[in-house]
MMTF fields as JSON, N, C-alpha, C and O atoms, coordinates in Angstrom:
{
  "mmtfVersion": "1.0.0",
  "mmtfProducer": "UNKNOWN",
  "numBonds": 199,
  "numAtoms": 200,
  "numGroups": 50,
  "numChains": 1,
  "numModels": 1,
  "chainsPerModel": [1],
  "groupsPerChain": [50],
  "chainIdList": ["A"],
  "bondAtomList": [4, 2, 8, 6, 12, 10, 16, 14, 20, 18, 24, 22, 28, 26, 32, 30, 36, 34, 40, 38, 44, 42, 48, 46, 52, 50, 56, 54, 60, 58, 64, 62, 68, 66, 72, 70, 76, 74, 80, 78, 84, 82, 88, 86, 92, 90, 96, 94, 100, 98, 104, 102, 108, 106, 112, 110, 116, 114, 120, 118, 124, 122, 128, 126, 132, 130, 136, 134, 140, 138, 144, 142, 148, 146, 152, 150, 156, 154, 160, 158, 164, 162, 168, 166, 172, 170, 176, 174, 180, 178, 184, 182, 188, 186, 192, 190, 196, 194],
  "bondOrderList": [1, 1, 1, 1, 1, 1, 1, 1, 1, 1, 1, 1, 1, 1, 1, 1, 1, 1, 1, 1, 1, 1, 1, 1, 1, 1, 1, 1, 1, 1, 1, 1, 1, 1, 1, 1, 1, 1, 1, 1, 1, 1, 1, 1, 1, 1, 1, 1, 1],
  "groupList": [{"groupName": "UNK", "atomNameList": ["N", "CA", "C", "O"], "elementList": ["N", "C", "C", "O"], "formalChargeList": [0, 0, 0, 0], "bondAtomList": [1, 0, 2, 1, 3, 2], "bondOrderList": [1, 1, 2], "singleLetterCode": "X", "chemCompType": "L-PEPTIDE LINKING"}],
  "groupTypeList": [0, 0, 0, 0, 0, 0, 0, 0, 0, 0, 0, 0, 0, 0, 0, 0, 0, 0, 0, 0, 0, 0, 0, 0, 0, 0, 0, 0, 0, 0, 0, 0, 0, 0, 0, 0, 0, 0, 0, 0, 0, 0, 0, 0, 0, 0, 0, 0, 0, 0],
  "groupIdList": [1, 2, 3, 4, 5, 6, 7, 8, 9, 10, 11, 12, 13, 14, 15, 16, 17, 18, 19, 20, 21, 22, 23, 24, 25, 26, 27, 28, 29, 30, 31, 32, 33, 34, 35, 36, 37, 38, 39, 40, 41, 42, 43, 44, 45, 46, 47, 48, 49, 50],
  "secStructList": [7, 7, 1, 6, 6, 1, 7, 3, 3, 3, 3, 3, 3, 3, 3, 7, 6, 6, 6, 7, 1, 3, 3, 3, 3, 3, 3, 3, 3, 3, 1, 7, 1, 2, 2, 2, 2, 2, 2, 2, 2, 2, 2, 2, 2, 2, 6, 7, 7, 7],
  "xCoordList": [14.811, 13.539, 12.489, 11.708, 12.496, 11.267, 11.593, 10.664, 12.918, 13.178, 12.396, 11.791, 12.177, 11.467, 10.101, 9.962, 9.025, 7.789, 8.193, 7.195, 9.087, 9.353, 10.156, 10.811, 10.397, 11.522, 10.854, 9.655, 12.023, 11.675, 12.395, 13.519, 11.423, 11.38, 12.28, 12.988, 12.025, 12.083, 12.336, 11.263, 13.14, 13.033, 13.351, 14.298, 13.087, 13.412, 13.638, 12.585, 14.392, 14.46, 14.613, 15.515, 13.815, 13.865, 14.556, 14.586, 15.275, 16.266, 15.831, 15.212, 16.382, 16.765, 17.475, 18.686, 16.806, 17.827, 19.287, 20.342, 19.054, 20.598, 21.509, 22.595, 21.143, 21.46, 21.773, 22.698, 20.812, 20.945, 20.856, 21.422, 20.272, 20.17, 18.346, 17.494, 18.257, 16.949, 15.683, 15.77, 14.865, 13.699, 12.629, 11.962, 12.756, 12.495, 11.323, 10.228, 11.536, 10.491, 10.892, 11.585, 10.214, 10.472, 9.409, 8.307, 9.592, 8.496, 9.275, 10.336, 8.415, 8.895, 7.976, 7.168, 8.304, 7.798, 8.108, 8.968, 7.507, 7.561, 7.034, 6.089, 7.773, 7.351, 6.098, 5.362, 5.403, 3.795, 3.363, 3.947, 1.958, 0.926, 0.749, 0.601, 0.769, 0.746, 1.752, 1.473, 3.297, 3.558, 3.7, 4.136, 3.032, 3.341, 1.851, 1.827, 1.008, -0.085, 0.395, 0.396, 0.85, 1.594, 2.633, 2.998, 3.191, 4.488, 3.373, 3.796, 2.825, 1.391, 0.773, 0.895, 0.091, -0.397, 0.099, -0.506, 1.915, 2.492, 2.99, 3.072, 3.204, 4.347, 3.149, 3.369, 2.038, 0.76, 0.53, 0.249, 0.753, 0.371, 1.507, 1.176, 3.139, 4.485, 4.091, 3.753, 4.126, 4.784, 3.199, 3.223, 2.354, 1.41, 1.416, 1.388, 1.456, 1.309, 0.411, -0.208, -0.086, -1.779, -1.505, -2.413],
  "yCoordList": [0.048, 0.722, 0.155, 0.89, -1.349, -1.751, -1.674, -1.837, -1.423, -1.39, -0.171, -0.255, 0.872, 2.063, 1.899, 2.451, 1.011, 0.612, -0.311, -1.001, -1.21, -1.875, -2.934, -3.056, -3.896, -4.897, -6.056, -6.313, -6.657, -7.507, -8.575, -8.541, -9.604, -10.646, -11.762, -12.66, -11.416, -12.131, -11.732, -11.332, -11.706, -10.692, -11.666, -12.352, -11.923, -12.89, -12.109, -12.166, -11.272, -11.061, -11.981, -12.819, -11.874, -12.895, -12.81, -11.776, -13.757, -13.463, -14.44, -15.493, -13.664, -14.475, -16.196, -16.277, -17.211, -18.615, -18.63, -19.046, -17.98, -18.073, -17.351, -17.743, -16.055, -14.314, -13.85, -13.106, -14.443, -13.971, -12.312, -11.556, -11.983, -10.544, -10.578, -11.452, -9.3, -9.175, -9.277, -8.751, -9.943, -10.196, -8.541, -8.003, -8.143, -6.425, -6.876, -6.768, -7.396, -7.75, -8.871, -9.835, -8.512, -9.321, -9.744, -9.205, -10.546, -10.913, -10.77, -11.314, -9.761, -9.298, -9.034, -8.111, -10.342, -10.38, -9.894, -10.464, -8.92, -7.934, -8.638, -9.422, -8.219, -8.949, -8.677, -9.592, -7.42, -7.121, -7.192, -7.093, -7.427, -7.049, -5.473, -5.175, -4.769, -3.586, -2.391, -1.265, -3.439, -2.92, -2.854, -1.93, -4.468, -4.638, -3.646, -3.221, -3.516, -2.529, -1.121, -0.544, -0.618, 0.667, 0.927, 2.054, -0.189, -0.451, -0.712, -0.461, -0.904, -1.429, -0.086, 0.319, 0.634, 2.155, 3.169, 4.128, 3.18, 3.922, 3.897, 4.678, 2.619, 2.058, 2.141, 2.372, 1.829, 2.031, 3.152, 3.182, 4.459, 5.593, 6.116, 6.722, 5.891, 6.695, 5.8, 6.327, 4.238, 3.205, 3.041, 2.81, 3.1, 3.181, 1.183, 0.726, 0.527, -0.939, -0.974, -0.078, -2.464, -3.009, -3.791, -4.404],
  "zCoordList": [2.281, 2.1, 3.055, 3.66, 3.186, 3.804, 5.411, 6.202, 5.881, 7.686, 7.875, 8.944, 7.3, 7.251, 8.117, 9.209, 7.464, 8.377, 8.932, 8.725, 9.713, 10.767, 10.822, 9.787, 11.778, 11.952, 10.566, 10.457, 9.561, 8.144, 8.922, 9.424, 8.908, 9.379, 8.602, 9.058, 7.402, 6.213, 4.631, 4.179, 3.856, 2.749, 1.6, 1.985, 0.72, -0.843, -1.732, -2.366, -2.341, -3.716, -4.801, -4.8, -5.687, -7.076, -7.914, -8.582, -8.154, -9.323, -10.555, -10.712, -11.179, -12.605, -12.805, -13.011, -12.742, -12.441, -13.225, -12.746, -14.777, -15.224, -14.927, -14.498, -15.141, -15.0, -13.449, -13.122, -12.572, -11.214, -11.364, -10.574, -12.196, -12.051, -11.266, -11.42, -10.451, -9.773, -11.268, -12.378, -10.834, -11.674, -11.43, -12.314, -10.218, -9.759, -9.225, -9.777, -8.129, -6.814, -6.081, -6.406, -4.806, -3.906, -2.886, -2.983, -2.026, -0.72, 0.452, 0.758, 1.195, 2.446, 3.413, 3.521, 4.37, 5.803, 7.112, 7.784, 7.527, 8.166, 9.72, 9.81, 10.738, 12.932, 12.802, 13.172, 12.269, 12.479, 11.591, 10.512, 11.797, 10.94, 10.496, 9.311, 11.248, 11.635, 10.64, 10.227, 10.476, 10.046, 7.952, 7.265, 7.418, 6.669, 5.925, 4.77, 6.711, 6.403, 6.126, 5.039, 7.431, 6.477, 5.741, 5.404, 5.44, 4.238, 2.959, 1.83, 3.012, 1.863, 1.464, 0.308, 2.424, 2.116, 1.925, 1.445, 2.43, 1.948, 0.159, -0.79, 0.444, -0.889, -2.631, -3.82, -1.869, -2.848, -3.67, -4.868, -2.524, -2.558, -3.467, -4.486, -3.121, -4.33, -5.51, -6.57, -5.349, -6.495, -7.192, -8.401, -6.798, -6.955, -7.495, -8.637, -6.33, -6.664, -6.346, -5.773, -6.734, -6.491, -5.362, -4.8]
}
């Protein structure tokens, strides 16, 4: 989903420490600035995140 607005530099999904199941988020660092802005205004606008 996130290669969409540009090259991910960096990606963490969080898991669960016992379970290892996804906690349902992650941190993802994106080559630009540029692009983590319109991954932000897009993703705002469907998921409607803060």
């Amino acid at each position: 989903v996130m290669s969409e607005f540009g090259r991910v530099k960096n990606l963490r999904l969080v898991r669960d420490i016992v379970t290892g199941a996804s906690r349902g988020y992650a941190f993802v660092e994106f080559e630009a600035e540029r692009e983590m802005r319109r991954a932000y205004m897009v993703l705002q606008s469907v998921y409607n995140f803060v």
